[in-house]
N, C-alpha and C positions, 0 to 999 in steps of 0.2 A: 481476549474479549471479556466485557463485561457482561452481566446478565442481562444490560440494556440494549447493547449491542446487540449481543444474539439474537434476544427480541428483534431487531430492527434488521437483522438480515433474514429471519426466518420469513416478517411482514414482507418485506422487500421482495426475497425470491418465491412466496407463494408457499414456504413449505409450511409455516404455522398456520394456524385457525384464527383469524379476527376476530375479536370481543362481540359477542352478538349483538352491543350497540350500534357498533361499525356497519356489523351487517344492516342492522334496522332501517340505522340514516343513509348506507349507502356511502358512506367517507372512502370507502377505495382503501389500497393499500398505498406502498410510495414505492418512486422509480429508481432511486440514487441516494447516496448519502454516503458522508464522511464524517470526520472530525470536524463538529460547529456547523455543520450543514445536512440539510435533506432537502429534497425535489421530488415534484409527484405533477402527474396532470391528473383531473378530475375531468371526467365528462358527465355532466347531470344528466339522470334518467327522464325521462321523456317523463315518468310523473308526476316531473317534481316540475313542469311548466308551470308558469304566476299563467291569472289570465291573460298580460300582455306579453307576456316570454320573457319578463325578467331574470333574474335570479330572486332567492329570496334570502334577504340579510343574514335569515339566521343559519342557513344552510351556512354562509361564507363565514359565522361565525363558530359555526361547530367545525369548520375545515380548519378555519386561525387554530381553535385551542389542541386539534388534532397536530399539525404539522408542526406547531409552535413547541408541542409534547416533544414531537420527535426529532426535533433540534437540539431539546435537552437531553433525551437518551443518550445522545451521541458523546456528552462530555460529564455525565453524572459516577461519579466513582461507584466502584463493584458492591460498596458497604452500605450504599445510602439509596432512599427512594427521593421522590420531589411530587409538589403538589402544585398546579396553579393557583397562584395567590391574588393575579390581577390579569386582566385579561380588557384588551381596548381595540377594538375594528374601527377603524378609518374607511367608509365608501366614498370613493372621489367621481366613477361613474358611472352609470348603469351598468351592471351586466346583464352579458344577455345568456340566453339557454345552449352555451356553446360548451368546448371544452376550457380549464381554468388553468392554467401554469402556475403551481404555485412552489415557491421557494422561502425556505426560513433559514435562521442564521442564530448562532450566539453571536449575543454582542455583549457579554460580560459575567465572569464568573467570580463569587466570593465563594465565600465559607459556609455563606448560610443562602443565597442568591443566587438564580441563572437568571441572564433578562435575554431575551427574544426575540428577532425581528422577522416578519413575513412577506411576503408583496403576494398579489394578486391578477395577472397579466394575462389576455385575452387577445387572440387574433395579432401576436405574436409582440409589442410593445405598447399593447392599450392596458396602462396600468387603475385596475377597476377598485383596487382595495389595498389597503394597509394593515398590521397588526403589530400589538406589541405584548407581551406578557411577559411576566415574573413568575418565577418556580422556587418556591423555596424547597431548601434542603430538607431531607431529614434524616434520622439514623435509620436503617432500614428495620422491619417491626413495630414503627411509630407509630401511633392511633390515626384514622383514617381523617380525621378533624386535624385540619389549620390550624395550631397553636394561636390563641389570642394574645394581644398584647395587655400589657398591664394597666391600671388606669392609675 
């Protein structure tokens, strides 16, 4: 196992501590995972209701960069850490205040790139959202900044 792994089975079976963001926003832990894949269901807290019982966009967007994260765990070598470099939510339809099925994937590893794919599924095939990001590489110890590009 990698260090990301580990992470990702301690999150999984409940035995580590979630980042007190996690706890703040209430992102949950996740239910499953392998190589190139994680699964989780979220159920929103009753005080995260919109006044109409929506969901709220951003909520679904702090779950994309979370499980999109931990897609990338899954395939980032033992030496290197990764960063979100781009991050894109697709809402195709409402969600409502129920539970979320969410599933992410790699879809392609370089040298210096992982890109990312999510969906968003409610009430068992109503697909409510979309996600894609990019994780760059880095060596592990690498300053907590994005590398810019040159001009």
């Amino acid at each position: 196992m990698t260090w990301a792994t580990e992470r990702l089975e301690a999150i999984r079976s409940g035995a580590g501590a979630l980042p007190p963001i996690v706890e703040q926003l209430r992102l949950g832990r996740l239910d499953a995972w392998g190589e190139g894949w994680v699964r989780k269901t979220w159920a929103p807290h009753p005080s995260l209701d919109t006044a109409d019982g929506s969901l709220f966009g951003g909520y679904i967007a702090a779950l994309a960069d979370q499980a999109l994260a931990f897609a990338a765990m899954t395939v980032i070598p033992d030496d290197r850490l990764y960063r979100t470099t781009q991050l894109q939510v697709s809402f195709l339809r409402v969600g409502r205040n129920a539970p979320v099925e969410i599933s992410a994937q790699v879809i392609a590893v370089t040298r210096q790139m992982i890109s990312v794919r999510a969906s968003f599924v409610q009430s068992g095939d109503r697909l409510i959202a979309e996600a894609s990001a990019q994780q760059i590489i880095l060596p592990m110890g690498a300053p907590a900044e994005v590398p810019q590009a040159a001009s």
